[in-house]
N, C-alpha and C positions, 0 to 999 in steps of 0.2 A: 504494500500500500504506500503510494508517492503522498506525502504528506505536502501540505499548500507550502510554498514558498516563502518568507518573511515577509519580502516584498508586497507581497499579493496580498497577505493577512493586513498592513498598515493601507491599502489601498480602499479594502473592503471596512475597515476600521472607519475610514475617512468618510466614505461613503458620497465623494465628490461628483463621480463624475455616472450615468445611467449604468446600472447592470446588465455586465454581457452573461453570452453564454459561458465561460470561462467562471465569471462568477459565480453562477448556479450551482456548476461543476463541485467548484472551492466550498461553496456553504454547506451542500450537500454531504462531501468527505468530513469537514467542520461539525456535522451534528452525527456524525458516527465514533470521529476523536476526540476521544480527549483532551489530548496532549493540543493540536488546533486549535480546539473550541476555546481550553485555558490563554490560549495564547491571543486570541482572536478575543476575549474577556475582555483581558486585559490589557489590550491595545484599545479596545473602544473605551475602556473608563480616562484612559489617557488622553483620548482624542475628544471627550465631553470635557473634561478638568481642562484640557487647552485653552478648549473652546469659550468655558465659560472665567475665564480667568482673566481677571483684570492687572492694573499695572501696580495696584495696591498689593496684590499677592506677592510680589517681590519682596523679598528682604531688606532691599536695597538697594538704591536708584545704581545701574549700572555704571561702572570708573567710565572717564571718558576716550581712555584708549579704545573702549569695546565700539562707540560709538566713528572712531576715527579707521578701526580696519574695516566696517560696514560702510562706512563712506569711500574708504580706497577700494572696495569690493563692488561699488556698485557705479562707481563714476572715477577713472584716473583722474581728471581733473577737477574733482572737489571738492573742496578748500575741507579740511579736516580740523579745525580749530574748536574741538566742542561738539557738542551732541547739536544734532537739529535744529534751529531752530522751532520749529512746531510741524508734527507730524500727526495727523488723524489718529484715532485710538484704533482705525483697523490696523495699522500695520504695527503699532503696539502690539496688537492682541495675535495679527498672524508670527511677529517675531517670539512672541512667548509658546504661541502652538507649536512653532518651528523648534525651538530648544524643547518643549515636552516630548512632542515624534521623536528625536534624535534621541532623548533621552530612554524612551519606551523601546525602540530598536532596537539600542546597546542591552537594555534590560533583556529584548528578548532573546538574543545571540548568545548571551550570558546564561541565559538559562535554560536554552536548549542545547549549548554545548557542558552545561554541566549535568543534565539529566540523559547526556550522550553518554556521558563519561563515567554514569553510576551504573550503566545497564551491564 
């Protein structure tokens, strides 16, 4: 039995773009595993907690370097001296989805190579 992909599980997690047949497929194998379904959980709890997380959940307003490789990352030429001036709360909110996905990912690699490693 080919278990879904990581990939696939954060996609279906997201739940972004319409359901292929691919998908169906992935749900299907998902409500017969286990191991899937826990994974497939807990990526969706991660991608609501993203989703509804504001800028107050932060611990801490990000140092300004973080804000100066995001601006070299997104424009060579602009001016890097500080955080944005004013930026919508959506790309707030997609930057913090963005570090929770990655975050959830690493989790899951992490614990399907360690539940590889018990078998």
């Amino acid at each position: 039995m080919a278990h879904v992909e990581p990939a696939h599980l954060v996609e279906l997690a997201l739940r972004n773009a319409a359901p292929t047949e691919a998908d169906t497929a992935a749900l299907r194998h998902v409500e017969q595993c286990a191991r899937c379904g826990d994974e497939l959980r807990m990526l969706t709890r991660v991608v609501a907690a993203a989703r509804t997380a504001q800028l107050v959940d932060l611990p801490t307003a990000p140092p300004d370097r973080v804000w100066q490789r995001i601006s070299r990352g997104l424009s060579p030429e602009t001016d890097t001296h500080g955080p944005p001036p004013h930026h919508p709360d959506h790309w707030k909110r997609a930057l913090l989805a963005l570090l929770a996905l990655a975050t959830a990912v690493g989790a899951a690699v992490v614990h399907r190579r360690l539940h590889e490693r018990s078998r």
